[in-house]
Backbone as a ProteinNet text record, in pm:
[ID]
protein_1_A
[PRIMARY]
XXXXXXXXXXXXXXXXXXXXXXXXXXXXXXXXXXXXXXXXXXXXXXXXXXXXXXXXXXXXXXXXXXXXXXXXXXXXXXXXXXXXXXXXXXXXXXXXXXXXXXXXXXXXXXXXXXXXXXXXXXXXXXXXXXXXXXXXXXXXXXXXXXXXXXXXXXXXXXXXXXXXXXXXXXXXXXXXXXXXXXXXXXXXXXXXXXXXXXXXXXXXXXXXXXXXXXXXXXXXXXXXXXXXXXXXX
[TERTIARY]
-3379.3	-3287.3	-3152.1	-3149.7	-3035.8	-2914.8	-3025.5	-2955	-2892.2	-2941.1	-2858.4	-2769.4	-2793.4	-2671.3	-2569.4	-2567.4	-2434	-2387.7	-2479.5	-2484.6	-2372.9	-2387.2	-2284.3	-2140.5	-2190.5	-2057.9	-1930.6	-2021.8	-1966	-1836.4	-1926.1	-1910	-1759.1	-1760.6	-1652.5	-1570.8	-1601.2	-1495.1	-1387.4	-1486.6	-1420.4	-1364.2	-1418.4	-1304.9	-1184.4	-1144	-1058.5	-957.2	-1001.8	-921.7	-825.5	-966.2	-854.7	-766.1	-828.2	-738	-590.2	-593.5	-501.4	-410.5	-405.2	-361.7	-301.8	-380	-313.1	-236.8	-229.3	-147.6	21.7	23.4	146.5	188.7	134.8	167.9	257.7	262.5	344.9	472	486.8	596.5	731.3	800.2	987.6	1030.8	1025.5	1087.1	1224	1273.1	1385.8	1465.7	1382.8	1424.2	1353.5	1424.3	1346.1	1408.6	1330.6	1332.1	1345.8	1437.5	1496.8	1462.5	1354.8	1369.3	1326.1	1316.8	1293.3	1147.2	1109.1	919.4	929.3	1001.5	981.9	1031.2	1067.8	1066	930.3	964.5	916.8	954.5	848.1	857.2	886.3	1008.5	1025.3	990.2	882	861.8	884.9	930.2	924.1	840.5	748.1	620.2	648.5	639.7	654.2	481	459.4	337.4	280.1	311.1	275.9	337.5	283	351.6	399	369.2	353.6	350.6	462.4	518.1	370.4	362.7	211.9	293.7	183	197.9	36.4	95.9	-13.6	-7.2	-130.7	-134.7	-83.8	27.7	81.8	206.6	259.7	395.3	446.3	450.9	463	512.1	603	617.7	660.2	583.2	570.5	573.4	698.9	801.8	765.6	738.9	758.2	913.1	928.3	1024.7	1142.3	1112.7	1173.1	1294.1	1202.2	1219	1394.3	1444	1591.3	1652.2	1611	1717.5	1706.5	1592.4	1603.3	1611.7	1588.7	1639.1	1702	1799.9	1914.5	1931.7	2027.4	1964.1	1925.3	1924.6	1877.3	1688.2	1704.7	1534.1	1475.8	1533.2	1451	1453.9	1544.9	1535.6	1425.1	1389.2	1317	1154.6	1135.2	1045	970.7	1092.7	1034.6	1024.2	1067.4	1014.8	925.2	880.5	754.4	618.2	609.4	582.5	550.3	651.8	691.3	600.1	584.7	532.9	381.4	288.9	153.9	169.8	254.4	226.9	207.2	332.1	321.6	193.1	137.3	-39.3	-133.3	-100	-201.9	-295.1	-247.3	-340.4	-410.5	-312.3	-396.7	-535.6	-527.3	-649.6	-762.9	-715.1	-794.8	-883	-802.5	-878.9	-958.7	-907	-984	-1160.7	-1162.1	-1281.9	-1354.1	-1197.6	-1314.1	-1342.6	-1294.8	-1359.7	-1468.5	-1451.6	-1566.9	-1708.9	-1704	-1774.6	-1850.9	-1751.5	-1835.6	-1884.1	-1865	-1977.4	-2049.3	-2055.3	-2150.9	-2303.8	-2264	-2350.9	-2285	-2324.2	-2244.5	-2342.3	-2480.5	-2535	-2546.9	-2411.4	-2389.6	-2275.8	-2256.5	-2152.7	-2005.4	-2072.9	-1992.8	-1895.6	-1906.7	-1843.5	-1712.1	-1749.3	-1603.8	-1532	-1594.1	-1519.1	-1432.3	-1462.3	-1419.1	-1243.1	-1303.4	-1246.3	-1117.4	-1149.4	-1024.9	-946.8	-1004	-942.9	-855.5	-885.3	-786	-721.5	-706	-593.9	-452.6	-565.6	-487.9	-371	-430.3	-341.6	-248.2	-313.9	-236.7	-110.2	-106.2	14.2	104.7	78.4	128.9	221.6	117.8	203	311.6	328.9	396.4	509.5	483.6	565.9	650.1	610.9	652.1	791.6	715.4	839.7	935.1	904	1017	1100.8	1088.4	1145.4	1245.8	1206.8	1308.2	1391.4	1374.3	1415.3	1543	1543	1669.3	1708.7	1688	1730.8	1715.7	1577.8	1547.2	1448.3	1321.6	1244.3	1282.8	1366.3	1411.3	1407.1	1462.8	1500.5	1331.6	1251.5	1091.2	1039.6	1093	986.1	1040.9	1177.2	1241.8	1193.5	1167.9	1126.4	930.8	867.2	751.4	738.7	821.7	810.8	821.9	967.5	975.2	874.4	811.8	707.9	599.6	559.5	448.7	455.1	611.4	613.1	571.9	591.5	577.7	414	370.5	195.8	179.8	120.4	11.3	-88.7	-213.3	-322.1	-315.6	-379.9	-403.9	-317.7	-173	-89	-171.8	-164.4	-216.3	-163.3	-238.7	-192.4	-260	-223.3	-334.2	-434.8	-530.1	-620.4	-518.3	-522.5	-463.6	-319.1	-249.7	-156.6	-178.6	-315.3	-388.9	-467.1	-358.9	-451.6	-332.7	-336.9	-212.9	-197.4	-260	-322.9	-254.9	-276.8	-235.1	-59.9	-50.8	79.2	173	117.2	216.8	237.1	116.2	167.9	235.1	233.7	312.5	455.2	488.1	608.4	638	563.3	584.7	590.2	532.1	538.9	680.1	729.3	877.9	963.7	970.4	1051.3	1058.1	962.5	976	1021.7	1002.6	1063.8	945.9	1072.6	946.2	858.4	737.1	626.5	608.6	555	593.6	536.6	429.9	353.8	276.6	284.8	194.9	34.3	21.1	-114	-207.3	-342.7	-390.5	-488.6	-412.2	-435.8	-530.2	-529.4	-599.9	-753.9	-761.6	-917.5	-964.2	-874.3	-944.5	-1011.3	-969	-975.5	-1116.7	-1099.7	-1227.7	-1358.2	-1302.1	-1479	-1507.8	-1394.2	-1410.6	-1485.5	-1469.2	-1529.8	-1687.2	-1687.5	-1824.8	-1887	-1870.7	-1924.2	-1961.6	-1893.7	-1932	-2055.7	-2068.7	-2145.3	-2278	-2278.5	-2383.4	-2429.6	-2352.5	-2398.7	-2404.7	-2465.3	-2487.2	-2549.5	-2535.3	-2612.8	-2521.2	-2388.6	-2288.5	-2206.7	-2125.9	-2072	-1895.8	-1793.1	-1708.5	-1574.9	-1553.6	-1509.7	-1351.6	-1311.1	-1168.6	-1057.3	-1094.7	-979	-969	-851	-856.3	-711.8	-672	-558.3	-495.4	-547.6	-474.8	-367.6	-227.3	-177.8	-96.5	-137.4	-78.4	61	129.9	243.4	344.3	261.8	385.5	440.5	349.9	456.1	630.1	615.6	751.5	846.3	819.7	909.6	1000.5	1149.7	1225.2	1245.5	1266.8	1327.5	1436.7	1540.9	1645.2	1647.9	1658.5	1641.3	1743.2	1755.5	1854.2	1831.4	1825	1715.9	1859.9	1806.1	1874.8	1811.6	1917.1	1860.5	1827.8	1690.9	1646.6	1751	1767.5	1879.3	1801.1	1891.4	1855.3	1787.8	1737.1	1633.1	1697.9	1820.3	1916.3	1831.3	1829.2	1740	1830.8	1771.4	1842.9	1970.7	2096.9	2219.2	2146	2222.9	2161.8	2229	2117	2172	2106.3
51.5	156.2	144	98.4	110.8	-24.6	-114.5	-260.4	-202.4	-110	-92.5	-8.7	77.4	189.1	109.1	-4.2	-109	-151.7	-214.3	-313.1	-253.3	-123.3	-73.7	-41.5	5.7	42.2	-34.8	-161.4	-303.6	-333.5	-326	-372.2	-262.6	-168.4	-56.4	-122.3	-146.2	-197.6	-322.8	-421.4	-529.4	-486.7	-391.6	-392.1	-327.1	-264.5	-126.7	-274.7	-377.6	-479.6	-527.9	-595.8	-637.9	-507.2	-397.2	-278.8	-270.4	-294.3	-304.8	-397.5	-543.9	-683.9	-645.9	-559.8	-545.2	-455.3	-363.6	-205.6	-303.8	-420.6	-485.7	-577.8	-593.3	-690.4	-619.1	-479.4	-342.7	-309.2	-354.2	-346.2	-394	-356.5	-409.5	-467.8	-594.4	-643.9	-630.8	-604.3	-518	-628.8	-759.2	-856.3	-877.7	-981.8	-1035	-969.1	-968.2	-898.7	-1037.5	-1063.7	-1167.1	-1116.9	-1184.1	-1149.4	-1248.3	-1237.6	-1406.2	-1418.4	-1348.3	-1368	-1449.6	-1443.8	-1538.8	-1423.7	-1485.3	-1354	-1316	-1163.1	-1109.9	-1020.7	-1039.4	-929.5	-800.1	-754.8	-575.4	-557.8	-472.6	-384	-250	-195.8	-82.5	-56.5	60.1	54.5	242.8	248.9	372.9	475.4	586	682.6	642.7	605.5	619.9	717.7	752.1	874.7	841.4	693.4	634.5	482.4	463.4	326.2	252.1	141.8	25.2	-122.9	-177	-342.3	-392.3	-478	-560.9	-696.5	-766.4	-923.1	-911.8	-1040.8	-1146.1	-1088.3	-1094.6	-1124.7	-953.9	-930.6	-769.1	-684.8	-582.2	-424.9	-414.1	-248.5	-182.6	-5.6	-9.4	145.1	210.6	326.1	418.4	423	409.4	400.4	542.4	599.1	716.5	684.6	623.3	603.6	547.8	495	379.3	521.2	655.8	768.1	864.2	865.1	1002.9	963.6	863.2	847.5	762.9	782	686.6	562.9	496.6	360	337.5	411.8	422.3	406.5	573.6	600.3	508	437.8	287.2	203.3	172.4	34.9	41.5	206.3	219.2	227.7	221	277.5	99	18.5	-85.1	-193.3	-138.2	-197.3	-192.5	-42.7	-10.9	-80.2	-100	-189.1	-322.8	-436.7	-517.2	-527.6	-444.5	-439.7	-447.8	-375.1	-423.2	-547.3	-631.4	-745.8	-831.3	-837.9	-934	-932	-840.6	-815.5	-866.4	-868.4	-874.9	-748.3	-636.9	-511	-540.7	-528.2	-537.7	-540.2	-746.4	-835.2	-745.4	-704.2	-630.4	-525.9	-423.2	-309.1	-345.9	-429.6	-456.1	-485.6	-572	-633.3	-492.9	-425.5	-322.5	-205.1	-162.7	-83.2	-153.7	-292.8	-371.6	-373	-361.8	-349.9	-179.8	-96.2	30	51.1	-16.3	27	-74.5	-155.9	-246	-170.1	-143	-77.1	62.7	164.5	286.7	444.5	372.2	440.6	469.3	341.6	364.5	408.1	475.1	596.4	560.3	467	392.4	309.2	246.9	190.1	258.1	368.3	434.9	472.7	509.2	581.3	491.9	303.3	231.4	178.7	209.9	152	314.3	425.7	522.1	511.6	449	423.4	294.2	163.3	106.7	106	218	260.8	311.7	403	528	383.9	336.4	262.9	108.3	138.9	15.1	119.1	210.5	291.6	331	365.8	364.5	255.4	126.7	18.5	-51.5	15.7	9.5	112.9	267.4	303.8	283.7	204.5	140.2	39.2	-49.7	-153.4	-86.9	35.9	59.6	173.7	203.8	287.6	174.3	46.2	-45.7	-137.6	-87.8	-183.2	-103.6	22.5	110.7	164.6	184.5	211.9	360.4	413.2	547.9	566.1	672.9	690.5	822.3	856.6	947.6	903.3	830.6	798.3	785.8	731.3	676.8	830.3	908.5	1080.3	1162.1	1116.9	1196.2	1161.3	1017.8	933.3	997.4	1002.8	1013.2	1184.2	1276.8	1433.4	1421.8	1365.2	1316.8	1304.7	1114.9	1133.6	1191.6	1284.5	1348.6	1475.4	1518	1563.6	1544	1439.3	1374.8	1375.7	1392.8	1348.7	1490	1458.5	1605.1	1559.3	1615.4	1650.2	1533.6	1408.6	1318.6	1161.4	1258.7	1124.2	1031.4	870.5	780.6	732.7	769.7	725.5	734.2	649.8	587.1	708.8	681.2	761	837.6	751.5	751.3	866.8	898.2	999.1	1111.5	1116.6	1263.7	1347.2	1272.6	1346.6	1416.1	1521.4	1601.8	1582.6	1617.7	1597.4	1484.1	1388.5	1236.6	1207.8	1257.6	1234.3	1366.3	1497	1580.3	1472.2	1421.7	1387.4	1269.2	1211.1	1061.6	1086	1236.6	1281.1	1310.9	1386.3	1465.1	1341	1219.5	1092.2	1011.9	1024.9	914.4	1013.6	1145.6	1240.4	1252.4	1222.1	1211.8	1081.6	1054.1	924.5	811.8	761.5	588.5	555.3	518.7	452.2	362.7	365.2	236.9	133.3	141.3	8.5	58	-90	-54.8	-48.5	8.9	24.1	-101.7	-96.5	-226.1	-264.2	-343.8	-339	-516.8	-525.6	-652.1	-619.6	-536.1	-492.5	-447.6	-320.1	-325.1	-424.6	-498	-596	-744.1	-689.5	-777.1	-685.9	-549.1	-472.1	-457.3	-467.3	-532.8	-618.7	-721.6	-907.4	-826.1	-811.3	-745.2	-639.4	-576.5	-476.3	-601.5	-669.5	-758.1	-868.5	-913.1	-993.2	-940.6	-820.5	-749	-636.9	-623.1	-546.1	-395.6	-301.1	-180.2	-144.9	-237.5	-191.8	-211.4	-291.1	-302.4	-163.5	-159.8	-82.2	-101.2	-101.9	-200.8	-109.7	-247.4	-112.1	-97	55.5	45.3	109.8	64.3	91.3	-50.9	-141.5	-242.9	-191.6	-333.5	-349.4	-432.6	-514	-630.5	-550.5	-618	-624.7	-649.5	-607.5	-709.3	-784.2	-846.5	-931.8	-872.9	-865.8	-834.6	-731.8	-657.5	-497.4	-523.6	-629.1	-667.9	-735.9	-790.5	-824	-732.3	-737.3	-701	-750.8	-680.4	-688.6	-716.4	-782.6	-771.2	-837.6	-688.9	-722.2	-724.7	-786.3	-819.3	-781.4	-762.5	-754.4	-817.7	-936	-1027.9	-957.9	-868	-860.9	-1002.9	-930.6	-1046.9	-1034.2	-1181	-1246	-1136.7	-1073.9	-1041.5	-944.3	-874.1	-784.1	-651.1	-616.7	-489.5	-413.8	-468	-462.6	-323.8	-335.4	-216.6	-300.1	-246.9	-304.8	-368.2	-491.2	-491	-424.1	-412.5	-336.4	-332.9
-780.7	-823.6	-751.9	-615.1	-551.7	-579.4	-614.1	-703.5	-811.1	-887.2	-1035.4	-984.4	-930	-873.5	-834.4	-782.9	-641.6	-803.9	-867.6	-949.7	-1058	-1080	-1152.2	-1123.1	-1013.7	-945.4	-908	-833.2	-806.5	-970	-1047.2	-1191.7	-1237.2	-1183.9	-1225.8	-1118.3	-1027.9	-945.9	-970.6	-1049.9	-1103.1	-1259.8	-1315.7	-1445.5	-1424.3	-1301.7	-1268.9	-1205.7	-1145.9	-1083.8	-1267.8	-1358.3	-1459	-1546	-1538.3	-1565.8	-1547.4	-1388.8	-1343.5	-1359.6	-1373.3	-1429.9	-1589.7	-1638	-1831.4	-1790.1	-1715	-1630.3	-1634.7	-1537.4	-1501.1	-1553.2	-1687	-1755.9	-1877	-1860.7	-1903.9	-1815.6	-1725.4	-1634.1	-1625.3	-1634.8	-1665.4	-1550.1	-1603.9	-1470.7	-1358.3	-1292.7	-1236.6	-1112	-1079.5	-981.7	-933	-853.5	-721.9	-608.3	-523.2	-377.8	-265.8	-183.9	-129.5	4.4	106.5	213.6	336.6	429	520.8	500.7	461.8	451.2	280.9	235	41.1	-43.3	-119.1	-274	-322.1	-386.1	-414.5	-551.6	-689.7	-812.1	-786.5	-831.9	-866.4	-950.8	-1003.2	-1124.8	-1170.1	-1241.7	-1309.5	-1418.4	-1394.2	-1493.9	-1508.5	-1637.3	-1683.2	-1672.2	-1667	-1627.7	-1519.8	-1421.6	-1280.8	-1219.2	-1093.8	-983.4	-871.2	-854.6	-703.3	-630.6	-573	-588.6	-544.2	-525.1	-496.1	-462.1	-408	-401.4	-471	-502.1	-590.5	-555.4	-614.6	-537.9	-426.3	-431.1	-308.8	-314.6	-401.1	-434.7	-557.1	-549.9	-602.7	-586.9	-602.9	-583.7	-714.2	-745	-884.1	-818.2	-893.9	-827.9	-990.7	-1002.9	-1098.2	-1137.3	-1338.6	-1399.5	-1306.8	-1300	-1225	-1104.7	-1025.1	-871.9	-874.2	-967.2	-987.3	-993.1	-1055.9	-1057.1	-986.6	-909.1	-816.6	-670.7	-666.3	-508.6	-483.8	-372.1	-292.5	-301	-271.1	-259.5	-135	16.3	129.4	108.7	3.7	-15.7	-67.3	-168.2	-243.3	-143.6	-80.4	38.7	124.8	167.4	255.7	194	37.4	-57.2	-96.5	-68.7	-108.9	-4	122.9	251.5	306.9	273.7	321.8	222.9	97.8	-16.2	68.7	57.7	144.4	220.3	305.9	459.4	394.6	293.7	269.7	235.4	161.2	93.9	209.1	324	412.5	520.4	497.5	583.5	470.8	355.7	269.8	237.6	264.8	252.3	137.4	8.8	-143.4	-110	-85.6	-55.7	7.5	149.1	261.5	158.7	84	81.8	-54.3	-140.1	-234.6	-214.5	-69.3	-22.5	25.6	66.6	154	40	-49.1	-159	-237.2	-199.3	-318.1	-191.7	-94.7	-18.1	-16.2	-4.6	-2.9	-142.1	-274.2	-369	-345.4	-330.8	-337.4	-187.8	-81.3	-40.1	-26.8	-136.4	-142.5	-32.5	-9.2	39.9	191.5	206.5	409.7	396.2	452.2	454.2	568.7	631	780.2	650.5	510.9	446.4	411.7	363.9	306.5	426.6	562.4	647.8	706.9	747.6	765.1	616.4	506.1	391.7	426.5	451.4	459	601.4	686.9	829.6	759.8	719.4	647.8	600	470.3	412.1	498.5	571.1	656.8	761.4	844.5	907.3	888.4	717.7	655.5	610.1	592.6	551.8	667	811.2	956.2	962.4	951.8	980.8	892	754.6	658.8	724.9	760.6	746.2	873.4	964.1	1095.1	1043.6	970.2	924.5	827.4	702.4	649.3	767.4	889.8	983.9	988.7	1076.9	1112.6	1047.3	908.2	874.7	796.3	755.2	726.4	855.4	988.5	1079.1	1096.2	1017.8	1078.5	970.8	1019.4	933.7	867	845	782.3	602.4	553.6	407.9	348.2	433.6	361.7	373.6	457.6	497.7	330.3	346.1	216.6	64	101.9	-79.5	-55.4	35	65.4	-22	-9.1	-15.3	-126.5	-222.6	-357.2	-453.8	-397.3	-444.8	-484	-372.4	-360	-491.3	-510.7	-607.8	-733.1	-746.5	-890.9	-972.2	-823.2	-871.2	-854.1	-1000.5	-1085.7	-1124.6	-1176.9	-1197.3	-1300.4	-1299.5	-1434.8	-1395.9	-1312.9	-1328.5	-1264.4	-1289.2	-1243.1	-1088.1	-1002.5	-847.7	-780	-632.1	-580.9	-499.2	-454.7	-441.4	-290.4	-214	-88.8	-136.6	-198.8	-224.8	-260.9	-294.2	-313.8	-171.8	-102.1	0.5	114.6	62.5	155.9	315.1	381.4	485.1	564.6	501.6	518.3	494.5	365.7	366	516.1	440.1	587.2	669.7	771.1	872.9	924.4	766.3	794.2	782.9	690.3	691.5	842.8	949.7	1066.5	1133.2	1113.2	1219	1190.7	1083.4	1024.9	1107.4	1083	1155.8	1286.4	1400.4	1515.9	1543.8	1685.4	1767	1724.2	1718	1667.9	1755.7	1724	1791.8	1918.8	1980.4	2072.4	2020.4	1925.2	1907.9	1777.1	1711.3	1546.2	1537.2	1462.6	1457.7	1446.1	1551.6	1511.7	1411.2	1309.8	1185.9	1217.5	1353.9	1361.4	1403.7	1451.3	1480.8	1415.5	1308.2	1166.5	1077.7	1064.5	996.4	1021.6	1199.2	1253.6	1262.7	1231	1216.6	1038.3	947.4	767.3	770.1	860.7	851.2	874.3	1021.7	1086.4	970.9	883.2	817.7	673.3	621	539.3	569.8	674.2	740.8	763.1	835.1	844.4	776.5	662.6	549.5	609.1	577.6	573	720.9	809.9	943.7	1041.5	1029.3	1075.2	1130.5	1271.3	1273.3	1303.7	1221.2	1235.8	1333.8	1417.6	1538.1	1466.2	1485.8	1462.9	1609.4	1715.2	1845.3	1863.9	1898.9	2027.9	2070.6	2159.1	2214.1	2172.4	2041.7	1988.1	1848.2	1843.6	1810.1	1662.1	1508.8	1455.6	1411.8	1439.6	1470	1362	1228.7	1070.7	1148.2	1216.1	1255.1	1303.4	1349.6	1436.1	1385.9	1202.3	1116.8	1032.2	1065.6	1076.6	860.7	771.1	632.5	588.1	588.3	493.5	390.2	277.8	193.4	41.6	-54.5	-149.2	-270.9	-392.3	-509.3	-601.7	-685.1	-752.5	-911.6	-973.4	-1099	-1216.9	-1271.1	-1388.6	-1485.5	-1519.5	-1586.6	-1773.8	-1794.4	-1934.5	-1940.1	-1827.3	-1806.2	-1794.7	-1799.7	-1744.9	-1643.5	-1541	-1421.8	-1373.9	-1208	-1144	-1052.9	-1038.7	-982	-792.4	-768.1	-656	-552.8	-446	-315.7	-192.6
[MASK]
+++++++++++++++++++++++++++++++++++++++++++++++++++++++++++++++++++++++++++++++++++++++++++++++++++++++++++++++++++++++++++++++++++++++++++++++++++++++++++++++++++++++++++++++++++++++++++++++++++++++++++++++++++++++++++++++++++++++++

C-alpha cells in the first residue's frame, strides 16, 4: 500500500515537472541577463503571481512585474532569481520534493525539504542586498508581490506562507548579515537523507560556508532582437 501511495505521488511529482516545461514554453521572451557567472533567459509569462528560476539558465518574472516596479525593484527581483540559479536551488529542491513523496510517510523529509527552501531564499536575498547596494528595493518588490497572490493565482508554494515572507521583509530592512546561510550543510544532510532513505536524519547547522553567497551581480539585460522586450537597465 505504501508503494502505491509513493508510487503515485512520485508520479504527480514528475508530471507537475513537464507541466511546468509546457508553462515556459508560453513565456515572452524579454532578454538575456549578462552577468560574470554566463547569460541568462528573461521571461515574461502572463497568470503567474510570483517571479521563479527554472533550470540552469532562467528567470521567469510575472507579465506585470516590467510595470509596477522600479527598475531598482526589478534589478533587485532578478538578482535575487540569479542568486538560486547560480547554487542550483531549482535542481536541489526538485530532488528534495521528489524525495519527500517518494517516502511521504517520514516526516523528517518535508521538514528538511522546507528548511531548504527557507534558506535557499536567505541566501538569495543576501546576494540581491549586495548587489543593488541595500536590501531595501527586494523588501519593497517582496510586499508588492505578495500582493498580487490571491486565492488560485499560480505561485510557488513557498510565497504562501506569510510568516516567512514578514520576516524576510524585517531581515532586508535591518543591517546586513555577517554571513550567508549555510546552504552547504543543507545540502550534505539532502545527500544523507537520500542515501539513507527514511531513517536518515539530515543535519541542517554547520560552520561551512557556501561561497555563491559572496558573488557580487552585475547585471545588463540585452533585449531579444524582435521580441519588444523590456528596455535595458
Amino acid at each position: 500500500m505504501l508503494f502505491l501511495v509513493s508510487s503515485w505521488l512520485v508520479w504527480g511529482h514528475l508530471r507537475s515537472t513537464v507541466s511546468l516545461r509546457n508553462t515556459l514554453r508560453r513565456g515572452r521572451p524579454m532578454g538575456h541577463l549578462v552577468t560574470p557567472g554566463g547569460e541568462f533567459r528573461l521571461l515574461s509569462l502572463e497568470g503567474i503571481a510570483s517571479p521563479f528560476a527554472a533550470g540552469r539558465r532562467t528567470v521567469v518574472l510575472p507579465d506585470r512585474t516590467f510595470d509596477e516596479l522600479t527598475d531598482v525593484q526589478l534589478r533587485a527581483v532578478v538578482a535575487h532569481e540569479l542568486g538560486h540559479l547560480a547554487r542550483r536551488d531549482p535542481h536541489w529542491l526538485w530532488v528534495a520534493r521528489l524525495m519527500e513523496k517518494a517516502f511521504f510517510f517520514q516526516p523528517l523529509n518535508r521538514l528538511c525539504r522546507r528548511r531548504l527552501e527557507e534558506v535557499a531564499e536567505l541566501a538569495s536575498d543576501d546576494l540581491a542586498r549586495r548587489s543593488v547596494g541595500s536590501g531595501r528595493p527586494l523588501a519593497e518588490s517582496i510586499a508588492a508581490v505578495s500582493g498580487w497572490i490571491v486565492m488560485g493565482s499560480p505561485a510557488p508554494a513557498l510565497s504562501r506562507r506569510p510568516g516567512l515572507v514578514s520576516d524576510r521583509v524585517a531581515r532586508l530592512l535591518g543591517p546586513a548579515p555577517d554571513s550567508t546561510p549555510p546552504m552547504f550543510s543543507l545540502r550534505l544532510g539532502l545527500i544523507l537523507l537520500m542515501v539513507l532513505a527514511a531513517l536518515a536524519t539530515p543535519s541542517l547547522r554547520s560552520g561551512s560556508q557556501d561561497t555563491v553567497g559572496s558573488i557580487e551581480i552585475v547585471m545588463r539585460v540585452e533585449p531579444s532582437i524582435g521580441g519588444g522586450g523590456a528596455p535595458s537597465r
